[in-house]
N, C-alpha and C positions, 0 to 999 in steps of 0.2 A: 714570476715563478714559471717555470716551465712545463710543459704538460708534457707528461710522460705517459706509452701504453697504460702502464703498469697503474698510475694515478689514474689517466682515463676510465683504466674495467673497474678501478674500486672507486668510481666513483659512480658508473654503471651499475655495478653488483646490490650498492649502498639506496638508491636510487629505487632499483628493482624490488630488495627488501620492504623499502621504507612505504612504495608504494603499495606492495602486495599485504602489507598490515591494515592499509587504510580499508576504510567501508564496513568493518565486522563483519559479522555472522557467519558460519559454517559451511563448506561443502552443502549440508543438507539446506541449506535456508538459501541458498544462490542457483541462479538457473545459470548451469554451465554446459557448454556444446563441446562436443569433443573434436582435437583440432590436433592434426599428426600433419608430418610433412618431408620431406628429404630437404637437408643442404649441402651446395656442392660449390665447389671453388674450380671454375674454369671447366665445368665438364666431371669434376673427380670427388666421390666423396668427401665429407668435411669433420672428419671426426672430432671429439672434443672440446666443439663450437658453442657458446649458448645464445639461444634464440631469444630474442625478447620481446612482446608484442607490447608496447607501451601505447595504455588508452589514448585516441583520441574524443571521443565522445565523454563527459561526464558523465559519473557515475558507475563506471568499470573500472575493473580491477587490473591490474599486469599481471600478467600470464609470462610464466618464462621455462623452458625446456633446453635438453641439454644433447648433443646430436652421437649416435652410435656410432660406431665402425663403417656403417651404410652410409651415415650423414642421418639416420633418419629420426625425428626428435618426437617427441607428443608434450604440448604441453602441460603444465599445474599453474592453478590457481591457489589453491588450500591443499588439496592432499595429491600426492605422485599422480601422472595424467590426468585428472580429473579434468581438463580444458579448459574453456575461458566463456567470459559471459556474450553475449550474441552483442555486438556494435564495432566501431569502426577505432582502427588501432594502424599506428607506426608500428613499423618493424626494425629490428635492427639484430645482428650475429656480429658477436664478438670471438676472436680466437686470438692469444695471447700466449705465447713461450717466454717460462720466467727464464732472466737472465744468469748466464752460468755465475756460479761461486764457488768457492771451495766445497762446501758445505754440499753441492748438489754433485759434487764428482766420486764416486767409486773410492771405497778406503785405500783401495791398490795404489790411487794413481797417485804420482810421488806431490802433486800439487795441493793436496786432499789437507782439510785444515788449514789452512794457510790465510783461511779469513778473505778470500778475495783477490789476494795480493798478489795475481801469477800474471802469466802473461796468457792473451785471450782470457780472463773474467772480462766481462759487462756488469754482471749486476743491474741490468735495465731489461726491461722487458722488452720482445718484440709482437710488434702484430703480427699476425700468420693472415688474418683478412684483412684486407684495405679497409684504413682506418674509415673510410668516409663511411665505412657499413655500422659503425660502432654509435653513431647519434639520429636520433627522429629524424634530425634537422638534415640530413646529409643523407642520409640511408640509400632516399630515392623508392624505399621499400612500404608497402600499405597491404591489410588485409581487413576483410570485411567477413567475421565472425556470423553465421548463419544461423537458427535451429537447424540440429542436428550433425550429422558429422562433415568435417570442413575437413579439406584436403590443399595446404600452403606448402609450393616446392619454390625454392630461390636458387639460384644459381649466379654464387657472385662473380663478376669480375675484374681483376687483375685494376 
């Protein structure tokens, strides 16, 4: 089977979910640090990136954030920025353009409906970040979660 972006982030996304359910309790019954940061691709903001801090220590939770117009994201643990618990986490930014289809073009344009079937669809996805930024194991990326407030800037590259 072939591994595809687009398979890749839903498997990332899925991943991210699954773990962020794990461990119970609330916002209130969790000690979380608050944990903001800019991402940038080669120098230039990274808009509509998501950032994932995936535990390495047991007993933490993923933390995942999602990057502005600036690149600059904050993460959630349980509720919008709330942060992340204080220990030692991979990183990883995903950035993924779904692939054109009829369905994503303008009613105008004469290809529109057509299910796919024109010349230039893909239907696959592509990365906008280098893939190797997309898994723990590759990232090359680590952050070490503090009391109090944590300041994580990455700047991928190419």
């Amino acid at each position: 089977m072939k591994n595809t972006p687009l398979k890749n982030l839903s498997a990332v996304a899925f991943l991210a979910l699954l773990l962020a359910g794990c461990g119970g309790g609330s916002a209130d019954s969790l000690s979380l640090e608050k944990v903001t940061g800019v991402v940038t691709l080669s120098g230039a903001a990274l808009e509509g990136a998501t950032v994932t801090f995936a535990p390495k220590t047991k007993g933490l939770r993923t933390a995942v954030g999602m990057t502005d117009q600036n690149g600059a994201y904050a993460l959630t643990t349980v509720t919008s920025g709330d942060g992340a618990m204080a220990g030692d986490y991979a990183v990883i930014v995903v950035k993924v353009e779904a692939g054109k289809t009829s369905e994503t073009l303008d009613s105008n344009d004469p290809n529109y409906g057509k299910g796919g079937a024109y010349p230039g669809a893909s239907g696959t996805a592509k990365y906008i970040t280098p893939e190797k930024y997309s898994s723990p194991a590759t990232s090359g990326m680590t952050a070490t979660v503090k009391e109090g407030k944590n300041e994580f800037n990455f700047d991928l590259k190419p």
